[in-house]
Backbone bond lengths (Angstrom), bond angles and torsions (degrees), N, CA, C in turn:
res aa  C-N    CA-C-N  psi(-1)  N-CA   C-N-CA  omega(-1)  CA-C   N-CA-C  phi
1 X - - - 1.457 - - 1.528 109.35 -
2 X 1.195 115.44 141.94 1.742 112.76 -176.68 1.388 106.91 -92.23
3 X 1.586 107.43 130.48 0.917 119.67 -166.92 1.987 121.53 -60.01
4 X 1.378 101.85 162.70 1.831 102.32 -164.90 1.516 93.66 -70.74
5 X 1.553 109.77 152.35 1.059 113.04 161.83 1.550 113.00 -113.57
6 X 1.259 103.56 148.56 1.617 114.42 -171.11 1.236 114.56 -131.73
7 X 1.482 122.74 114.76 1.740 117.03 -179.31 1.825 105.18 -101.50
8 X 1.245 68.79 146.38 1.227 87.55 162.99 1.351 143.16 -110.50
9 X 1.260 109.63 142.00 2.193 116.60 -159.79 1.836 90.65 -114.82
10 X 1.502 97.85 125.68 1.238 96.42 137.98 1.861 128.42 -57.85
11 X 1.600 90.82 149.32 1.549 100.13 175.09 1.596 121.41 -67.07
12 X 1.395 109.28 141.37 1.647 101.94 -173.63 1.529 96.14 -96.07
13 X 1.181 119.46 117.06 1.512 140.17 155.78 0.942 131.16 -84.54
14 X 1.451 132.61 -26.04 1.497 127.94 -146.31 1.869 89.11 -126.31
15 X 1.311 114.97 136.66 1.111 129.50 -158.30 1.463 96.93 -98.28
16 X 1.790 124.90 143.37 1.602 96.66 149.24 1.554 141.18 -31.59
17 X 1.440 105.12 -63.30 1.480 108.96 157.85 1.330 124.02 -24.13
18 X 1.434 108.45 -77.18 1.489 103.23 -176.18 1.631 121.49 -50.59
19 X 1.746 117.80 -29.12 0.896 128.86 -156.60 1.853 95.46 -83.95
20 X 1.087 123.01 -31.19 1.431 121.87 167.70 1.474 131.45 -80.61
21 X 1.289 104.10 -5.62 1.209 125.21 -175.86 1.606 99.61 -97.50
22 X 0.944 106.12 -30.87 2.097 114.97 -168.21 2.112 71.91 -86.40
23 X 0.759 116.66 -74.32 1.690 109.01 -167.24 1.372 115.40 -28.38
24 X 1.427 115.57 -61.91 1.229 153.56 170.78 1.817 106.40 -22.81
25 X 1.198 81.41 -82.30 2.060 107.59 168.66 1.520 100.73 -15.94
26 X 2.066 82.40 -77.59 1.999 85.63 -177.11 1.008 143.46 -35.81
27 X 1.425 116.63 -59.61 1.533 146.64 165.42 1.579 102.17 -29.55
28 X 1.439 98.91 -79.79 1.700 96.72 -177.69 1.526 133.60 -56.06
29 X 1.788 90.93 -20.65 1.794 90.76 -179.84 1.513 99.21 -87.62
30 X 0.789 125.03 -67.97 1.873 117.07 173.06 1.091 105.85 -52.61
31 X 1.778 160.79 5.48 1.386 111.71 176.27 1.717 81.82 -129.97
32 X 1.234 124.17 -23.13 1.750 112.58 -176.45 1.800 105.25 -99.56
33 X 1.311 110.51 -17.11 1.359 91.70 178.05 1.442 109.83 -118.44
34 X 1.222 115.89 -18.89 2.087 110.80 177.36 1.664 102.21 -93.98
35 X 1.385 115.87 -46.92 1.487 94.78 -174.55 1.597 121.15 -96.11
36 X 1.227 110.54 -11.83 1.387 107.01 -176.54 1.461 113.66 -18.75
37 X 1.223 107.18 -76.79 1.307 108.28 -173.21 1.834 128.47 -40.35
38 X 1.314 81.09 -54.09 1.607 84.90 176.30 1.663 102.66 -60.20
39 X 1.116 124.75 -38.10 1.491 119.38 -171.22 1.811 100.15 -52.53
40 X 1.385 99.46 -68.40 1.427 115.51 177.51 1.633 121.99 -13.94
41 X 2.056 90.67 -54.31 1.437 105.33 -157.98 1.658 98.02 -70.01
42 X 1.439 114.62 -11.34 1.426 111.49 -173.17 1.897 116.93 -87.32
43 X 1.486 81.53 -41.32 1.758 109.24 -163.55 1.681 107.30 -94.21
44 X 1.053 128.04 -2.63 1.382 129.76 -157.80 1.404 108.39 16.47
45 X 1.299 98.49 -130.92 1.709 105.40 -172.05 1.487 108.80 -75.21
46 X 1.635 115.84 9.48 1.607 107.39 155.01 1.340 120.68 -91.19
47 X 1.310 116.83 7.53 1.517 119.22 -171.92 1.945 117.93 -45.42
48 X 1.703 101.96 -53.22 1.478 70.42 148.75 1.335 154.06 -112.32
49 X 1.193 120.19 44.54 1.597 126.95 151.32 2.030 99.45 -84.08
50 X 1.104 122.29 -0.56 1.598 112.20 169.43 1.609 101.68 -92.91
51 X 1.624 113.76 -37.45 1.420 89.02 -172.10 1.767 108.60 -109.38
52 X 1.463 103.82 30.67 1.718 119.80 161.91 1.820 96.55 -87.18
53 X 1.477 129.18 -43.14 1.334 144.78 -173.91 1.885 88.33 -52.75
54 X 1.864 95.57 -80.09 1.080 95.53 -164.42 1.606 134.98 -46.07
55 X 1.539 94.06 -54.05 1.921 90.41 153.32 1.203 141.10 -13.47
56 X 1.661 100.59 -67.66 1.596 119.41 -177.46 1.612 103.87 -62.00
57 X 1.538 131.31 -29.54 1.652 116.76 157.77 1.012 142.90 -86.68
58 X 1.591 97.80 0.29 1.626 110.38 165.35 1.127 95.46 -87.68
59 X 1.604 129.62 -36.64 1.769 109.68 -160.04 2.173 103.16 -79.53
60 X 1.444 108.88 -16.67 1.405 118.94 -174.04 1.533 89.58 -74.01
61 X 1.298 123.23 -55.50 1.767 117.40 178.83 1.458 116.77 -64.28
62 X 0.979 121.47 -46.00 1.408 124.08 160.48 1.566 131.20 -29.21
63 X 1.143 105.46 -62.57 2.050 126.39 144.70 1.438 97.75 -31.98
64 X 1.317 117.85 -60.64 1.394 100.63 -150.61 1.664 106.07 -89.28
65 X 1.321 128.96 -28.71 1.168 121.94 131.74 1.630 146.74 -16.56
66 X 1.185 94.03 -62.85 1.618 109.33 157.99 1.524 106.07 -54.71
67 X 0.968 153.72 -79.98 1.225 165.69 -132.03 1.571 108.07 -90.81
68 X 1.730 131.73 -32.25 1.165 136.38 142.93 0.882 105.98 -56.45
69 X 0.776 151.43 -46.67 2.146 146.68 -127.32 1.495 92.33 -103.57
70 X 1.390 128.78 -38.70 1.513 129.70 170.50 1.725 114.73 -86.24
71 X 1.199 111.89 -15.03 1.287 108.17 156.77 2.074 126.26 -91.79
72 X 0.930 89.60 -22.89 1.319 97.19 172.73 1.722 108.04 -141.41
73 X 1.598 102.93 97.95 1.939 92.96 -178.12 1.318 106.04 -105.97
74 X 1.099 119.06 71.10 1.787 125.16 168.15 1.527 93.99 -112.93
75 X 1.392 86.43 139.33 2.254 97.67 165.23 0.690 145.30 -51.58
76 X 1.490 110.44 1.92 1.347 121.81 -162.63 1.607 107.59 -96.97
77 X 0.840 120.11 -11.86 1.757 138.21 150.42 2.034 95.09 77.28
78 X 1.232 103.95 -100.70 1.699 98.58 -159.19 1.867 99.81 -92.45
79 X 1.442 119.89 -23.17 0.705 123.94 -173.09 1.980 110.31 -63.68
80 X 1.450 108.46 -31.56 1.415 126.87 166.07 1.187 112.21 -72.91
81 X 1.725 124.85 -52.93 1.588 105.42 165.92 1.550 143.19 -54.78
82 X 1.480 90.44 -31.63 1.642 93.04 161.74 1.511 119.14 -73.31
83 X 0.962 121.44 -19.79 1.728 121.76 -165.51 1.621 86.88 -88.49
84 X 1.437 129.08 -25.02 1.564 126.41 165.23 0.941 127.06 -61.96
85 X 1.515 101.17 -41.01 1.548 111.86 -167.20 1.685 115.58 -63.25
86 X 1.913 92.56 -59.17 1.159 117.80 -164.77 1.937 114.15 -97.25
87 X 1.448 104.17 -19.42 1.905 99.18 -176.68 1.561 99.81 67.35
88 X 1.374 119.53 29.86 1.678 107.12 174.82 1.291 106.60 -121.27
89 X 1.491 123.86 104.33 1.316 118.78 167.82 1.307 129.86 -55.17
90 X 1.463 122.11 -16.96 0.966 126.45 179.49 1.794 118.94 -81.21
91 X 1.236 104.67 -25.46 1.216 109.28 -176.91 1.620 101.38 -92.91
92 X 1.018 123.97 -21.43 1.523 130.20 175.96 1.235 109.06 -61.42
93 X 1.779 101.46 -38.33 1.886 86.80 169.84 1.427 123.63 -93.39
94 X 1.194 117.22 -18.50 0.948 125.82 179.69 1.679 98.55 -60.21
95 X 1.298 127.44 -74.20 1.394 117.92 167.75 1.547 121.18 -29.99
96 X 1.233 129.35 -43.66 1.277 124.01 177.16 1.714 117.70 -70.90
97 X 1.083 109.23 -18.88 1.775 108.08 166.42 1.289 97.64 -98.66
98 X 0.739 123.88 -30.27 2.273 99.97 169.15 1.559 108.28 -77.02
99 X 1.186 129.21 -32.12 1.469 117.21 158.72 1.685 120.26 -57.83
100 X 1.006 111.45 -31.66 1.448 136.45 168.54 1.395 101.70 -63.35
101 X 1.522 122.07 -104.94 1.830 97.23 170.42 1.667 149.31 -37.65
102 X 1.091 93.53 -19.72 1.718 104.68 162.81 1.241 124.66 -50.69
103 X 2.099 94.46 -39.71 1.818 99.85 -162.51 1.762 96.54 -98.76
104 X 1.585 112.96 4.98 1.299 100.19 161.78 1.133 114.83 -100.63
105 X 1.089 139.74 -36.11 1.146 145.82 103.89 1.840 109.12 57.32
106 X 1.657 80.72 -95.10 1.712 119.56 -177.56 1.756 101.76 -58.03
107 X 1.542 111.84 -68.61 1.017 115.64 153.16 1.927 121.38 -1.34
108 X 1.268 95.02 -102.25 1.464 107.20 170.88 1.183 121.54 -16.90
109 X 1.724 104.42 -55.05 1.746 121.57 -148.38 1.997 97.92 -62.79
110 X 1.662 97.95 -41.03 1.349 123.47 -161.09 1.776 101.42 -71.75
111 X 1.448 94.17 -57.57 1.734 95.53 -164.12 1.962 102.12 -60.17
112 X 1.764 107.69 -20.92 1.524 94.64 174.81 1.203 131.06 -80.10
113 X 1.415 108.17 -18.67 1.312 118.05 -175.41 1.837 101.28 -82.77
114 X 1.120 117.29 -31.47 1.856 112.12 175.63 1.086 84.28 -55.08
115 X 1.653 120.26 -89.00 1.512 120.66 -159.65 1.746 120.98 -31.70
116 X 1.120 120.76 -28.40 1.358 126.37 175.55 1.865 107.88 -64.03
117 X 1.596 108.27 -48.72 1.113 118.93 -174.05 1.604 106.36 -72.74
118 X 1.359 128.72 -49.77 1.277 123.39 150.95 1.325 117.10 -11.58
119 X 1.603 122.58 -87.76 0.905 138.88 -176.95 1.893 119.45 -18.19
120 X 1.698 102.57 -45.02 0.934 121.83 -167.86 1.595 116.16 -63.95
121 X 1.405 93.59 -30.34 1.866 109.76 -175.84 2.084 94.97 -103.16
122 X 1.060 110.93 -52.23 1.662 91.76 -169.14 1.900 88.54 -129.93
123 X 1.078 95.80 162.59 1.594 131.28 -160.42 2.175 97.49 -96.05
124 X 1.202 92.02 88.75 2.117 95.51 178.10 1.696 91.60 -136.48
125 X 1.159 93.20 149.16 1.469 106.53 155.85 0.985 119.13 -73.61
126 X 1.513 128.19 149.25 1.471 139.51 -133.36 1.697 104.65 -94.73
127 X 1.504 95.52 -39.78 1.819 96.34 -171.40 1.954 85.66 -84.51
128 X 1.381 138.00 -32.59 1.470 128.09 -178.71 1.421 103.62 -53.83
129 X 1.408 142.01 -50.98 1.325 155.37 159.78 1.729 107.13 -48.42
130 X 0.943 138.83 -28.39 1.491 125.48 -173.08 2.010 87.90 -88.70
131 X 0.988 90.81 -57.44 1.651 90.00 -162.04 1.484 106.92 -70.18
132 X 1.182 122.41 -0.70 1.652 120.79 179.87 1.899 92.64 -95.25
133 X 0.908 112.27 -41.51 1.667 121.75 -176.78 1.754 119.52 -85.35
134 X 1.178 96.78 -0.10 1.462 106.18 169.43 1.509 101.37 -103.30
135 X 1.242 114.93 -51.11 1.922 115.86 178.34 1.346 98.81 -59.09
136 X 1.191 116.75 -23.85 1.885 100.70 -161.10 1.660 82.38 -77.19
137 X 1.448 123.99 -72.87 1.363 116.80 -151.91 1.530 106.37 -61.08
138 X 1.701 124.69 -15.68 1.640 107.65 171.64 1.218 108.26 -72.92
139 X 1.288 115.35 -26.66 1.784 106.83 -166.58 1.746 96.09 -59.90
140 X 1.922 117.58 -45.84 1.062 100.83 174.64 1.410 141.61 -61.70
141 X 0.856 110.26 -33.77 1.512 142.94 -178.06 1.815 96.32 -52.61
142 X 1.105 114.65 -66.38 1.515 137.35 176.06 1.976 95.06 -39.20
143 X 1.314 111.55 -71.81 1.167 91.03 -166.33 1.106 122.35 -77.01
144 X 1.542 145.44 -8.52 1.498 130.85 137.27 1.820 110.92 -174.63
145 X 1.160 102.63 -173.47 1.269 98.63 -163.59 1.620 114.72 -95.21
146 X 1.714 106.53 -2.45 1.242 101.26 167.30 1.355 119.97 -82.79
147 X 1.334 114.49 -18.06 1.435 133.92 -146.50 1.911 85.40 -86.53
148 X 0.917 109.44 -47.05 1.417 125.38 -177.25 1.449 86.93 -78.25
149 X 0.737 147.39 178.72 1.394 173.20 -103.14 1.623 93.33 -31.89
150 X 1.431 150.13 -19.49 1.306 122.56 126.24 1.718 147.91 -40.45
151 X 1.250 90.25 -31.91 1.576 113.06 165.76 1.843 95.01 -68.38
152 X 1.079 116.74 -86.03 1.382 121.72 178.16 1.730 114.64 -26.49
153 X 1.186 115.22 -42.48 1.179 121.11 170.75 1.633 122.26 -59.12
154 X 1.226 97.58 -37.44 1.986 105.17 -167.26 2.033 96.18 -88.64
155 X 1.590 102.96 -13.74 1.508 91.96 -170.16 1.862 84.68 -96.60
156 X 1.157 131.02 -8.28 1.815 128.39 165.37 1.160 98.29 -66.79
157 X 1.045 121.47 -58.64 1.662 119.70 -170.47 1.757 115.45 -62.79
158 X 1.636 119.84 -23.98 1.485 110.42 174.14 1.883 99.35 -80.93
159 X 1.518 111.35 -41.18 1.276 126.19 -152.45 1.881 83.46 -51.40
160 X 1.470 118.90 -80.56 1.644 121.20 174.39 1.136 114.00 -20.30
161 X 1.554 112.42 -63.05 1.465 121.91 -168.61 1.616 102.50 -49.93
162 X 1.410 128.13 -47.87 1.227 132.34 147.86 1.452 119.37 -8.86
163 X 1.147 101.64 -82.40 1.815 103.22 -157.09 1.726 89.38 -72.01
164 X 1.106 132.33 -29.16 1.617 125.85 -154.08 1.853 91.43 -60.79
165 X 1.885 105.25 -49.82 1.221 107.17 -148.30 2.162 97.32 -79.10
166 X 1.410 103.24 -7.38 1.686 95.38 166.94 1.197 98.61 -100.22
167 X 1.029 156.42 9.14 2.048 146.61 154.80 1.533 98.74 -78.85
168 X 1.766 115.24 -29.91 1.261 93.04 -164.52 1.915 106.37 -94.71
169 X 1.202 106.57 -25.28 1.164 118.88 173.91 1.468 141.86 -95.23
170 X 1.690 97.23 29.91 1.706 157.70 168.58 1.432 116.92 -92.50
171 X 1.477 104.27 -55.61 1.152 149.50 -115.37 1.852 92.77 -62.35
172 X 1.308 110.46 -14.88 1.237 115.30 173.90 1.683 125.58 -70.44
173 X 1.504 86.72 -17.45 1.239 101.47 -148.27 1.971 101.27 -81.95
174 X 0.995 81.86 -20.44 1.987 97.08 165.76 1.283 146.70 -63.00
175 X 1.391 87.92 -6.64 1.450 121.50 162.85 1.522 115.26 -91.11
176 X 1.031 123.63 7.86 1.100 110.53 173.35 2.129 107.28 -121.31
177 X 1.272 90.06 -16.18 1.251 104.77 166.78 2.115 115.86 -19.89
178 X 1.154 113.67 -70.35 1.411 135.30 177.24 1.535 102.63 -47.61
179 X 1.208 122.52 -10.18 1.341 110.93 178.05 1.571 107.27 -137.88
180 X 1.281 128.17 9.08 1.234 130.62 -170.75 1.636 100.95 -132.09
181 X 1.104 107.68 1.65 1.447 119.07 -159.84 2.234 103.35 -65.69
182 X 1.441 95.66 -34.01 2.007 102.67 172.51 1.287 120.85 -72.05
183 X 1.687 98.48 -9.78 1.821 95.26 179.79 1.628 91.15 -78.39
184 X 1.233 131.75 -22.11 1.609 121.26 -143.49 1.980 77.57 -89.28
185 X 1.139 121.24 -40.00 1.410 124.55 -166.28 1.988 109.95 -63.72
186 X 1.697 124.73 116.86 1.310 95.92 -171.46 1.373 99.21 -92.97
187 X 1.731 118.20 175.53 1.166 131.19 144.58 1.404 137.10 -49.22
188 X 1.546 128.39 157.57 1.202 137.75 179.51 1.744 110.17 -61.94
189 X 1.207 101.44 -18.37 1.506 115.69 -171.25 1.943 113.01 -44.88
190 X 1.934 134.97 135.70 1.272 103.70 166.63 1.045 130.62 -53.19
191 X 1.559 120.03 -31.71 1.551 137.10 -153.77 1.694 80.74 -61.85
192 X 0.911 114.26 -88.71 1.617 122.54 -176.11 1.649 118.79 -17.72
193 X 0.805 72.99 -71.61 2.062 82.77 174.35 1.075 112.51 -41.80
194 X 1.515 112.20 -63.89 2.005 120.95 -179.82 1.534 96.28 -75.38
195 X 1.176 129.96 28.64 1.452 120.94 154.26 1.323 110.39 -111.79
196 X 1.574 118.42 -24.50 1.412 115.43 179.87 1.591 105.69 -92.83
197 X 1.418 115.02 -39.79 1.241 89.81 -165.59 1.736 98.30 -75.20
198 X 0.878 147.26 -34.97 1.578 129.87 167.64 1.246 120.72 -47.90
199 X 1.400 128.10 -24.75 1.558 126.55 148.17 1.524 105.63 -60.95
200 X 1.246 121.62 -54.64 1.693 104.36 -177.45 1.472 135.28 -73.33
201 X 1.193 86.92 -8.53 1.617 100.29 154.11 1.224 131.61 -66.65
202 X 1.452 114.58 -48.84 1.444 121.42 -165.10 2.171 99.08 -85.92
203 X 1.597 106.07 -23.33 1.358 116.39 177.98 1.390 109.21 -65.70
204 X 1.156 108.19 -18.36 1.753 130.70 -166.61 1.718 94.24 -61.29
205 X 1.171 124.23 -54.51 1.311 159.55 -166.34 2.152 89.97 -47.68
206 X 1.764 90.01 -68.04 1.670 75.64 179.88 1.633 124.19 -65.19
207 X 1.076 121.19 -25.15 1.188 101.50 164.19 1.852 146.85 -79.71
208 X 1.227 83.73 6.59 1.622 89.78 171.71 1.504 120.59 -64.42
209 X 1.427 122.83 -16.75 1.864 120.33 160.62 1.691 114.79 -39.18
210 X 1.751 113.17 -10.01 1.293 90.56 -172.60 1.095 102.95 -88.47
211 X 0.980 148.38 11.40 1.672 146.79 -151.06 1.706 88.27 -115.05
């Protein structure tokens, strides 16, 4: 008789919750605390109508995400939609090492901007701080994937706690809102435009946690 076959499932660990919360994390640490500025330096006081822009193409990719991901739910994420789309293995990998450099990429962009903020509170050398903060999160990473996306979770909860305690300690500053409210609005002007949309480009960046 031929023997039974038995598959095997990974264990489901990761909760919705947690799983929006690990999204969540990202978003805010790359787009309110690493790029702000640069967004700013592009968008001035339109910065957010760049990352109202940028949103609306993360939330249009997002859809379309959603809607692959239930048509095709293997892990392999875009690197599988193209190999659907197109039947080209070659381009399937090729997509999967640019998703691959992106997230070192991302990686990088993130671990420099802590170390910068570090810097700000205690006095380390810059490459002693990258490589102490890269071992810390592999050691986590290493021991599992809940452990990590709990970690990820408790640094969502300071990252918010963050912005709440500068809105509230602003908080004056909202009063002036009702009369300052046309600077936030830009002009028809190019200069203007090619200042936001190059802020919404680079804002583009924080929203990729939804994927």
């Amino acid at each position: 008789m031929p023997e039974a076959t038995h598959s095997t499932r990974l264990k489901r660990s990761i909760t919705l919750p947690l799983l929006v919360a690990y999204g969540v994390g990202t978003m805010v640490g790359a787009g309110f605390y690493a790029l702000l500025g640069r967004v700013a330096s592009h968008a001035g006081m339109h910065t957010p109508i760049a990352f109202l822009l940028a949103a609306g193409v993360a939330f249009v990719s997002g859809l379309s995400f959603s809607e692959l991901a239930s048509r095709y739910p293997f892990s392999a994420g875009e690197s599988r939609y193209v190999q659907e789309a197109f039947r080209a293995r070659w381009l399937s990998i090729l997509i999967g090492w640019a998703v691959i450099a992106t997230g070192i990429v991302s990686a990088a962009t993130l671990t420099r901007a802590f170390v910068g903020f570090l810097q700000d509170l205690v006095s380390v050398p810059t490459t002693v701080g990258i490589v102490v903060f890269v071992a810390g999160l592999t050691l986590i990473a290493t021991r599992g994937i809940l452990e990590s996306v709990w970690f990820t979770t408790l640094i969502t909860v300071i990252e918010v706690g963050g912005l709440f305690w500068v809105l509230g300690a602003n908080g004056r500053s909202w009063g002036e809102l009702p009369v300052r409210w046309r600077e936030l609005v830009p002009d028809v002007s190019w200069g203007s435009w090619t200042g936001i949309t190059m802020a919404a480009f680079l804002a583009f960046y924080a929203f990729i946690g939804f994927e």
